[in-house]
Structure formats: C-alpha cells, structure tokens
N, C-alpha and C positions, 0 to 999 in steps of 0.2 A: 313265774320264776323259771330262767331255765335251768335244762337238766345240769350241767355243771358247777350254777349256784347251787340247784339241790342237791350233790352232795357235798358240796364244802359244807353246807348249813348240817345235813347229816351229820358230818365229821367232827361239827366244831362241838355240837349235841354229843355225841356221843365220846369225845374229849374227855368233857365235863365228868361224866358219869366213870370213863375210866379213870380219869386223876383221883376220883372219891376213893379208886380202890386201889391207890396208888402206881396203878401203870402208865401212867405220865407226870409223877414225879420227876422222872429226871429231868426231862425237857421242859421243865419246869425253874427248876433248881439253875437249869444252867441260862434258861433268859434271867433270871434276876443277876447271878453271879457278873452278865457280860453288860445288863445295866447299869449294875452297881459298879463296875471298872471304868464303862463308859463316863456315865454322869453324875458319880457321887452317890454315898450310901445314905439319901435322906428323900427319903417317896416325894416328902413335900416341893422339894424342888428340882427331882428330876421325873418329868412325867413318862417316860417309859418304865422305869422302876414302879412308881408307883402303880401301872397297871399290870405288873408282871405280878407285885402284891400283892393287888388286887384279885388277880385271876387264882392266884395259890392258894389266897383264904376259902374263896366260893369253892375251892376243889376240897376244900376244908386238909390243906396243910397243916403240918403243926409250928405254932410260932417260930421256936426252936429251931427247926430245918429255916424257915423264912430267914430269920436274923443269922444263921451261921452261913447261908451262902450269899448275902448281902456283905457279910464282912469278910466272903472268900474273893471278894468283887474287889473289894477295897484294899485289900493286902491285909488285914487286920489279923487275917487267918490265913493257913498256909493251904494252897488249891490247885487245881489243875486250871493250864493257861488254855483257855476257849477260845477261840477265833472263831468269826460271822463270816461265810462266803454264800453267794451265790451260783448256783447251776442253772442252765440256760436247755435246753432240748426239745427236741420232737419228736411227738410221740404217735402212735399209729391213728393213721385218718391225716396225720401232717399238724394234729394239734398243736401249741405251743404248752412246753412246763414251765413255768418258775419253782425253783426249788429253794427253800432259805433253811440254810445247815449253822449250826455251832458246835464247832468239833476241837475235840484236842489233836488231832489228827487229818492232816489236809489230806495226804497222801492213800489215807487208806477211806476217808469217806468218798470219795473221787471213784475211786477204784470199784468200790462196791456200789454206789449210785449209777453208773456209767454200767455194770455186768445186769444189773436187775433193767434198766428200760433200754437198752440191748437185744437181754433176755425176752423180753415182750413185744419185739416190732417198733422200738424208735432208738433215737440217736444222741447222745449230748452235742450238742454246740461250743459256740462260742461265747464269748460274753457281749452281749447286747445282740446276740440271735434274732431273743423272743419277749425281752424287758420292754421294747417299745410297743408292744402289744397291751401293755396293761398299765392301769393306772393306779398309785397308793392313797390310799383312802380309808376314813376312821367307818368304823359301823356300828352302830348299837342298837339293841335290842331288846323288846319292850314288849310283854305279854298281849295277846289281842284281845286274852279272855277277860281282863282284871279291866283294862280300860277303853272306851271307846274311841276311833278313829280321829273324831275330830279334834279332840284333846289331847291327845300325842302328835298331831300333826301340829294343831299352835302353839302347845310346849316348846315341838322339836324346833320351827322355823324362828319362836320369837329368839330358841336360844342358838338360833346361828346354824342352822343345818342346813344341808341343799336338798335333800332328798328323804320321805319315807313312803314306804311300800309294805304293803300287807302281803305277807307268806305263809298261809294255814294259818297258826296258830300263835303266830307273833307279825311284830312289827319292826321293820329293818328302817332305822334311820341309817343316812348317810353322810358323812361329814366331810371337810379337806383337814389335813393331818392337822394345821396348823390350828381348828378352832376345834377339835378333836375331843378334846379334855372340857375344854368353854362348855360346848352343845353339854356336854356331860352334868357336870355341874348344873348348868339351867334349867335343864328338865327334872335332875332333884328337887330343885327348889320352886318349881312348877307342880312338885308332886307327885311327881310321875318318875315311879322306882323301875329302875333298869335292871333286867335278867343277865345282860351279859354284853361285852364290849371289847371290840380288836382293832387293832389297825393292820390292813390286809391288802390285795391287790386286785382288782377287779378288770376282767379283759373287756376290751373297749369293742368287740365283735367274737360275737360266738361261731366257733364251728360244728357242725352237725356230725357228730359218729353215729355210727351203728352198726349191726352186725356183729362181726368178731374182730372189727374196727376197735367198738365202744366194750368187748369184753376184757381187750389187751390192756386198753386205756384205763380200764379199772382197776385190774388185775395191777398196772404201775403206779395207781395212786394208793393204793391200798398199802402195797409192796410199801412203796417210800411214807405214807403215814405212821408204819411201823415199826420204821428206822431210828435209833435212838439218836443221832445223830441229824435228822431230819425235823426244823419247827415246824415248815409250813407248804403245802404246797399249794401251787396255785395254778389253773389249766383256762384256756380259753373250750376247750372240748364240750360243746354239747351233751351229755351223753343220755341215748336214747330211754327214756322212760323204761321200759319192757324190761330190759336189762339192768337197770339200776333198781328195778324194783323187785327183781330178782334176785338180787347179789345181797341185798341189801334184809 
C-alpha cells in the first residue's frame, strides 16, 4: 500500500473515531443535507443519501440530527443553501490535490483553501489541472481479523467487484461507482459484514515525496482535513514513510 493510500486509509480511520466525538458532525450533516437536495429524501432510492446515512449512524449520530438535515435537503425545513465545488492544485513535490468542498460560501472557502496550500509550497489551479490524474471509485472495507482472504475475495468478485487487497489489518475491496452499492449488498448476503464504505478518488500513478517535500504535503492535508468546509481530500503524493510515521 503506498504512502499516500496510507494516509487517506489513516484519515478515514481516524474520521470515524472523531465523528464518535462529534467533530465531524458537520461535514456530515451537510453531505446528507446536499444529498437529500440532490436526489430525494428517501435512502432507499437515492444511493448517495443512503450512504451518507449510513456513514452518520456508524459515527453513531443521533436519529434526530439525521432526519432534520435530510429534510433541510428537501426544503421541508428551513437551511443554509450548500453548494459542491471542486479545487484542483499542486502541491509541494508537483503532487496533484483533488479537494471536494460543500460550502455556503464559495467566495470565502476559495480564499482560504488557496492562503493555506500557498502557505505551504503549492499552488491552486485550474479546473481539470489534476482531475485527470485520478479515477472515482467505490471501496469497501472488510476486517482481515474476522475473515479470511479467500472468502472476501469470492464474496467480493461473485458480487461484482474488480479489486481486493489486503492493508494490515483489513481488506480493501474495490468497486466502479456504478456496481458500488451491488458489490455492497452481495457481500452482506455472502456474510461477510462490512467495517466501512466510500466512494473516493484514487490517483492512477503515485508520486514520490520526501524530505521537507512530504512534510509541507502533509502539513496541507492535514490543514485542509480540518476545514469545515473541506469533505475529502485526495492527493496522488507518495508520502515518504519516516515522516508519515512521524506526523502521525
């Protein structure tokens, strides 16, 4: 696994554990709110709602918050208007970012995402800079300790997946958006209980950082991980072991 899967995989772990303690509530609150605008306030038949649901309960949301920004989505409740934009940049080393924001405010997330990887040795772009660098894709993730290899592998393939790979201490299936939810399903009904599940962006060639390359490149994921304003970041950046296990 390289260094820059290892820390989104970091990040997404360590997500989990902050939403428990409500520090990612918000960015929480506001993918359901922009799902439930998007494609209707009913999980069953809009599959990104449903996984934003999904993701809120295992944070252990409380109903309550769930169902009042699902119907801030739908107009049912009165809300603050969220817009989805993308940020495009390079970051130190020449790495590529993908940045995916939902903001009430274009003018000032821009402003302040553009001062912080600046601030550290890289540049914003343009749009479609650094998008073709990466490709969107479901993943899901499946304990390594609870079941063995070969039985997640013909779980995950009978139910339509193109890819699994073992990372420490889980198992990374990989899916196309479109059989995302399928694969998902199959493997329940296969038996095989799932830890955790995103649709994300995965860069199609890694770059190597290191040095004070890979400590800048950290220093702006981190930065932009902590942006309320900021869902997800996604880097092609290698980043050097030594230092990530440092930071970390």
């Amino acid at each position: 696994m390289s260094g820059h899967s290892k820390w989104a995989q970091i990040k997404r772990k360590k997500a989990v554990v902050d939403a428990k303690r409500g520090a990612q509530f918000t960015k929480l609150i506001r993918e359901i709110t922009v799902a439930a605008r998007e494609g209707g306030g009913k999980p069953d038949f809009n599959p990104r709602l449903r996984l934003a649901v999904d993701t809120a309960k295992a944070a252990n949301m409380p109903a309550d918050n769930i169902d009042r920004a699902i119907k801030k989505g739908t107009g049912e409740l009165e809300g603050v208007n969220y817009e989805e934009i993308a940020y495009e940049a390079y970051g130190p080393g020449g790495v590529a970012l993908y940045i995916e924001c939902v903001t009430d405010n274009q003018n000032r997330t821009v402003a302040e995402v553009r001062h912080l990887i600046h601030k550290h040795g890289g540049n914003l772009g343009t749009a479609g800079s650094v998008a073709w660098q990466f490709d969107r894709k479901g993943r899901v993730y499946v304990s390594a300790e609870r079941y063995h290899e070969d039985a997640v592998l013909e779980a995950a393939l009978e139910a339509g997946a193109e890819d699994v790979v073992r990372d420490g201490d889980e198992f990374i299936v990989t899916t196309e958006v479109a059989s995302f939810h399928e694969v998902q399903a199959g493997m329940r009904r296969a038996g095989v209980e799932l830890e955790d599940a995103e649709l994300t962006m995965i860069a199609q060639n890694a770059v190597a950082v290191t040095g004070k390359d890979a400590e800048k490149l950290l220093k702006i994921l981190d930065l932009l991980d902590e942006h309320d304003d900021v869902q997800k970041v996604h880097t092609n950046g290698d980043i050097d072991e030594s230092v990530l296990a440092e930071a970390m």
